[in-house]
N, C-alpha and C positions, 0 to 999 in steps of 0.2 A: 848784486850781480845775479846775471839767469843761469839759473842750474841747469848743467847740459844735460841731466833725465826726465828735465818738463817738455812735455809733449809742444812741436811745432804751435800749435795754434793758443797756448797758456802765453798771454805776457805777464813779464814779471810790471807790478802794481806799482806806483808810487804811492803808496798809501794800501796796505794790506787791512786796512780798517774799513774802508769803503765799502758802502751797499752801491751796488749797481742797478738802478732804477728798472732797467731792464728785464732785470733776475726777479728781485726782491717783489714782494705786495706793495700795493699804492700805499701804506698807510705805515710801511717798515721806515723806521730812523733810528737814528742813534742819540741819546736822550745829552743833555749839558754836561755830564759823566764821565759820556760815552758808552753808556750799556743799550744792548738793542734793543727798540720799544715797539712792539707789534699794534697798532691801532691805539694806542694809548694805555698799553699793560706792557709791564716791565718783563724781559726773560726772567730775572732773579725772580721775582715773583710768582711766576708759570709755573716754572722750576720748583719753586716751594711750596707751591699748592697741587699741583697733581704731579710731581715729579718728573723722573724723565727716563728714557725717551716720552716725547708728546708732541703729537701735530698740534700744530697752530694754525686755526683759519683766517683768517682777515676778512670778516662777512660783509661788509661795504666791500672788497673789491670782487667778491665771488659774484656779487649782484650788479657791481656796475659793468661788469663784463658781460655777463648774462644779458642784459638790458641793451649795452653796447654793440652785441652779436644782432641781437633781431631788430634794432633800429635802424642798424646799417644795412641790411639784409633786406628791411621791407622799404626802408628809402631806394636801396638801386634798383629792385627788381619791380617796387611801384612806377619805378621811371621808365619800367617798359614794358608797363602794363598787365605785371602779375601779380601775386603774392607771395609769402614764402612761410612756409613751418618749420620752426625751429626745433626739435627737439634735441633734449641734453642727454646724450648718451651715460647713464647711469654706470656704463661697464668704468669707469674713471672715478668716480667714487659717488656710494649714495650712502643717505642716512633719511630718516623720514624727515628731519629740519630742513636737509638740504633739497628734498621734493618739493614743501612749502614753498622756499624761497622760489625755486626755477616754476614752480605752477605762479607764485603772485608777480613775478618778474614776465608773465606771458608762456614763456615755452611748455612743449612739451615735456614728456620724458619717453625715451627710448629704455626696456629693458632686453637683459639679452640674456636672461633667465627666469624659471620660476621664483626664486628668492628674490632677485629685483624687482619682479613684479609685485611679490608678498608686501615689501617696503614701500614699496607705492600706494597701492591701494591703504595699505596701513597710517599711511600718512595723511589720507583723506581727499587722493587726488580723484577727479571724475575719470573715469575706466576708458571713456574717447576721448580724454590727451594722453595716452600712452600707447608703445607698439610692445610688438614682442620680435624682440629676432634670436637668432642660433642654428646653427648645423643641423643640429640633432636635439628637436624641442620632442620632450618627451611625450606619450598623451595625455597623460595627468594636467602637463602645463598649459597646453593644446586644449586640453577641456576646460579649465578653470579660465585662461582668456576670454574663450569663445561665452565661456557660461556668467562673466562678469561683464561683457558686453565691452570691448575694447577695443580699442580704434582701430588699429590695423594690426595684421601681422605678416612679415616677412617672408615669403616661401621662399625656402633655399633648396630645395628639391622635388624631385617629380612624387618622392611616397605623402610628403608633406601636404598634398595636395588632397587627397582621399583623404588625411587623416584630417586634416583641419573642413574640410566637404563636411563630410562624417559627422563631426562634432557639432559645426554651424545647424545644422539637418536636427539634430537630436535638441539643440536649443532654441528652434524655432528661430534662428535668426540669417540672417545675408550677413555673412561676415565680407568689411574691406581689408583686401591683401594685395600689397605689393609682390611681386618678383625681385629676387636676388640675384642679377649678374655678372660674370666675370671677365669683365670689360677687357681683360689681358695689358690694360696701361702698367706699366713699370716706374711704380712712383720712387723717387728718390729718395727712401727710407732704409733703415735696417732691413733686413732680410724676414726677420721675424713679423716686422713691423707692416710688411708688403699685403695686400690682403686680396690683388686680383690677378696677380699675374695665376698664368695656367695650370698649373703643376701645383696645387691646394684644395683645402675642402671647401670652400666657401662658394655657394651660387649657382648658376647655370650658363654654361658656355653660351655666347652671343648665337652661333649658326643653331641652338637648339633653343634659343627663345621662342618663335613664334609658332612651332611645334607644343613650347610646353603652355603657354596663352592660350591656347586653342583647347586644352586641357580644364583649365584654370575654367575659360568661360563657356563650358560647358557642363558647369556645374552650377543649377540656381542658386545654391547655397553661397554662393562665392562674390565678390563685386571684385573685378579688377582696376585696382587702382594708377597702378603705372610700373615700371620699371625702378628699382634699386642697385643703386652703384657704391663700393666703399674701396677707393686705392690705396689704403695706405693710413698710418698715423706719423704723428712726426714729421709733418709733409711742409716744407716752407715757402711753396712757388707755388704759383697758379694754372702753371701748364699742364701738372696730370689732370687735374679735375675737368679743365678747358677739355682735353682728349677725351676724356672719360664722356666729357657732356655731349660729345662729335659723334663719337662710337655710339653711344645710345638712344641720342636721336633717331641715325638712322632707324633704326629699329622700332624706335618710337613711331614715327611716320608711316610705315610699315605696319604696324599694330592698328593703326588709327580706321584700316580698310575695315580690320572687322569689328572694329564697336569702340568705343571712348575712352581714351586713356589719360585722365586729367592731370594726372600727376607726373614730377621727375622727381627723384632723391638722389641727388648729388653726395651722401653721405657728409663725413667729415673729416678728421684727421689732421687739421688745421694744426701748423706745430707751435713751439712756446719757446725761448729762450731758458735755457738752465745753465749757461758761463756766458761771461763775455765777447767768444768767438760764435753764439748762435744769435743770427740776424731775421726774428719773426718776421713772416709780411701784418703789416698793419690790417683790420680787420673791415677796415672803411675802403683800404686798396682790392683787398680781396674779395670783398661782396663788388663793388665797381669792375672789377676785370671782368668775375663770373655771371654779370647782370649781361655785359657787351658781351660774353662768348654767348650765350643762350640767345641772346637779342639776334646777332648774327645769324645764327644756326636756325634758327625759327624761319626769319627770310627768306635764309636760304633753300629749305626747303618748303617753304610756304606753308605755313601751318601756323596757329596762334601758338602762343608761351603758354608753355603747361604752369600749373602752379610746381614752383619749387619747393623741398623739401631740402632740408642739411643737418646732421646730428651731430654736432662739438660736444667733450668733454673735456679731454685734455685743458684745450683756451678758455675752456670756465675756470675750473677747479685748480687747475695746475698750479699758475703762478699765485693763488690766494698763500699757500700754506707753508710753513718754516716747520720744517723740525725740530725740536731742540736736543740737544744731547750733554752730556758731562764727559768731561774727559778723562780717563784712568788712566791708562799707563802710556808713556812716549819711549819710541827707542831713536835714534840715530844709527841707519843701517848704510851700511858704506859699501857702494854697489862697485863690484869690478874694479875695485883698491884705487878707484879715483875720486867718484862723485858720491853725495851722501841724501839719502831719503829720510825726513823724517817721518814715522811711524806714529800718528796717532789716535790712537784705540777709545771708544767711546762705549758707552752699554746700550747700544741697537745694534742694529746693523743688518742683513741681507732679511731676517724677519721681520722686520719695519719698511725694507726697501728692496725689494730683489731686482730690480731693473741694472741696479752695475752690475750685478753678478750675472743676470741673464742673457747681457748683450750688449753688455760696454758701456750702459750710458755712464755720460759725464754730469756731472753734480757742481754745485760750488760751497766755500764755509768759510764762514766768519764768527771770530771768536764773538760770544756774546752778551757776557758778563762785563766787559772791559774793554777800552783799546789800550794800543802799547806803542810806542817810541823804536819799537826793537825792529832790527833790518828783518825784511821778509824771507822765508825761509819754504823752499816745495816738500810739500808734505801730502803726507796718504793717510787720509781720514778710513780708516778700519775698524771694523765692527767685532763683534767678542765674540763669534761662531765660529767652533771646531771646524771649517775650512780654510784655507789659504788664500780662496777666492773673493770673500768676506767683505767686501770693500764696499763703503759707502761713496768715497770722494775720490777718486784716482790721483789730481792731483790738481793741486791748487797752492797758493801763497799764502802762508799764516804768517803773524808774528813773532819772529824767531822762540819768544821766551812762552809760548803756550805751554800751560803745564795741568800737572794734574788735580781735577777738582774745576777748571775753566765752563764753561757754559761754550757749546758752539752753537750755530744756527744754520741747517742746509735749508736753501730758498727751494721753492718751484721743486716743494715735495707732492702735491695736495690730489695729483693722479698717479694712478694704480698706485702709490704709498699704502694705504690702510687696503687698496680695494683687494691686493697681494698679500698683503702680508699673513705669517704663517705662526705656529709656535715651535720652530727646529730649535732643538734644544732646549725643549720646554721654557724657551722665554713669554710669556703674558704681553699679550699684545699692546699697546697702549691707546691713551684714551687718544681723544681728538677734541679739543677744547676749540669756540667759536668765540674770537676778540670783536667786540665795537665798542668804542666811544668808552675806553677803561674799564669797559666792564668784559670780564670771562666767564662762560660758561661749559658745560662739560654738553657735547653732544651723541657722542657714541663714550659708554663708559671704555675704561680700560680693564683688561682681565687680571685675575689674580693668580695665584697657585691656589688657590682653593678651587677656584673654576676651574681652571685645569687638572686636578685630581678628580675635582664631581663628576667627570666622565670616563673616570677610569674603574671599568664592572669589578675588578678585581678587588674593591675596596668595599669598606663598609661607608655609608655618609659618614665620615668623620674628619671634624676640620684641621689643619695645621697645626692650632695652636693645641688641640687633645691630643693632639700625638705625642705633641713636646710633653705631656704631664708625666 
């Protein structure tokens, strides 16, 4: 029966055991058992080898995605007559493995700090497949791009301009930079999520583009590369970007009087299914619509097809990675002496994953040690942090009989999961273990409490276990 405190859009399951294809990693099953099987390594497994909490990646899907983004991408856009650069927005999670993969898979990488960038290069990627973007790039960060010779980098304001001049100047080099602007489209996201409407820090209002381009190329140090657009993440429809790509054309065309603007970056933000009430656009749909809207626009106002540009993170990374977690305590909370919530508390929570707490999102879990016969039951997967807000899973269908000591699995952890997470409450962050083909490996370790005392000045170097003597 559907419990009247599951949100509108939760159906109750016929089968509370089911991975949903949609959610889950290409390579998630449930084994002849019934325990869930990440690429061919068991959760009980995971579980007993690096413990838990632990992200789980699925490296065959992080790649066939990766590969599936810019095949599609350079199929539509070759159909009419351009090209397209993919870069993988590292703001969604990086690691120097996961640079490898996205440089041997073709793409770029997008960072959007000096620390991104640090893991980049650290990884051995070449300095011209990477950007650098951010509001407020400091000059340290400003100089070390300029001074490692990097592809492009983002201006998002008129000081930025002098400062990254400046820098180019002093390293003998023509640096290439896009412009960031604020197309004002109102994409269909969280509020937090929105990244052009007017009233933010992000870019340069459209009426003061071809004022701050005039800036831009009048600096020899400088190449101007084109216009930058980002509406939003979590976006599931093709029509902001289509506006987005209307609005900046203009502009584009405009720009083309005084000197050559080869490029558009249509950014990214492409969303991802995380329950079975979000309906992704398919990635082949959505390079095909954005290939016709540009084709159109070009026409129309007569002009060739710049080369494309697009930075996905999220629909890389997202859906590859499972959480895993154990479950401690259960209560049955009986809300307003009718209907009853089951409470069930796991040891992560908002420091593994601050996105429900941040802004609502919704998550899905499945038990994953086990399935069970028992009628399905709406439960709130809750985290162990001194908040109330604490919440990993808002609400979803378990097994009535979940209990404690169970193994769960939240899908379509694998952006901003690690790239957020924190130590409130001094909990040690965990590791991120990469599955193929049965075999696991550890790719960002997980911390300890020793790490987390080593940077506390107040101490002498003295570890855990000398304390306990």
């Amino acid at each position: 029966m559907r419990n009247p405190l599951a949100p509108s859009w939760l159906e109750l399951p016929s089968d509370a055991n089911a991975l949903d294809a949609s959610v889950w990693s290409q390579n998630a099953e449930r084994s002849a058992d019934g325990e869930l099987v990440i690429a061919g390594v068991a959760a009980t497994e995971l579980a007993d080898r690096f413990g838990t909490p632990v992200y789980v990646v699925d490296e065959a899907d992080v790649r066939t995605r990766a590969r599936g983004i810019r095949e599609s991408f350079d199929r539509e856009f070759g159909r009419i007559g351009s090209r397209v650069k993919v870069y993988y927005a590292g703001k969604a999670f990086l690691s120097t493995q996961v640079v490898a993969w996205m440089i041997a898979d073709g793409l770029n990488i997008d960072a959007s700090s000096g620390g991104e960038l640090a893991v980049a290069l650290a990884a051995g990627a070449d300095p011209a497949r990477l950007g650098l973007h951010g509001n407020n790039k400091s000059l340290a960060e400003i100089d070390r791009a300029v001074g490692v010779g990097i592809g492009t980098i983002v201006i998002d304001s008129l000081i930025e301009i002098e400062r990254v001049a400046d820098a180019a100047s002093r390293h003998g080099r023509v640096q290439p930079v896009r412009l960031r602007v604020n197309s004002g489209v109102h994409a269909h996201t969280h509020e937090y999520l929105a990244t052009a409407r007017e009233d933010q820090k992000f870019g340069i209002p459209l009426a003061d583009v071809a004022a701050t381009v005039a800036v831009i190329r009048s600096h020899d140090s400088l190449e101007f590369l084109g216009l930058h657009s980002h509406i939003g993440s979590q976006i599931f429809e093709s029509d902001g970007f289509a506006e987005a790509a209307r609005r900046l054309f203009a502009v584009h065309v405009e720009l083309l009087a005084g000197g050559p603007v080869p490029e558009l970056n249509l950014g990214g933000g492409f969303g991802i299914a995380y329950n079975g009430s979000d309906v992704a656009l398919p990635i082949d749909t959505l390079a095909a619509n954005l290939a016709d809207s540009v084709a159109q626009l070009a026409a129309e106002f007569g002009v060739a097809v710049p080369v494309i540009a697009i930075e996905p993170g999220r629909s890389i990374i997202g859906p590859s990675t499972t959480t895993l977690y154990t479950v401690g305590t259960i209560k049955d909370v009986l809300v307003e002496g009718t209907d009853t919530r089951k409470y069930v508390s796991v040891d992560g929570g908002m420091s593994d994953n601050i996105r429900p707490a941040l802004y609502g999102a919704d998550y899905s879990v499945r038990i994953a040690n086990r399935t069970s016969e028992s009628e399905p039951a709406l439960v709130r997967l809750a985290g162990k942090h001194c908040e109330s807000g604490d919440i990993v899973v808002h609400a979803d269908y378990l097994p009535g009989d979940v209990r404690p000591g169970d193994l769960v699995g939240v899908p379509a952890t694998g952006a901003y999961g690690w790239a957020m997470a924190s130590n409130y409450n001094y909990l040690a962050r965990p590791p991120v273990v990469a599955v193929r083909d049965g075999e696991a490996r550890i790719i960002v370790r997980g911390e300890t409490e020793d790490d987390l005392l080593s940077r506390d000045a107040g101490l002498e170097p003295v570890s855990i276990k000398d304390q306990n003597k």
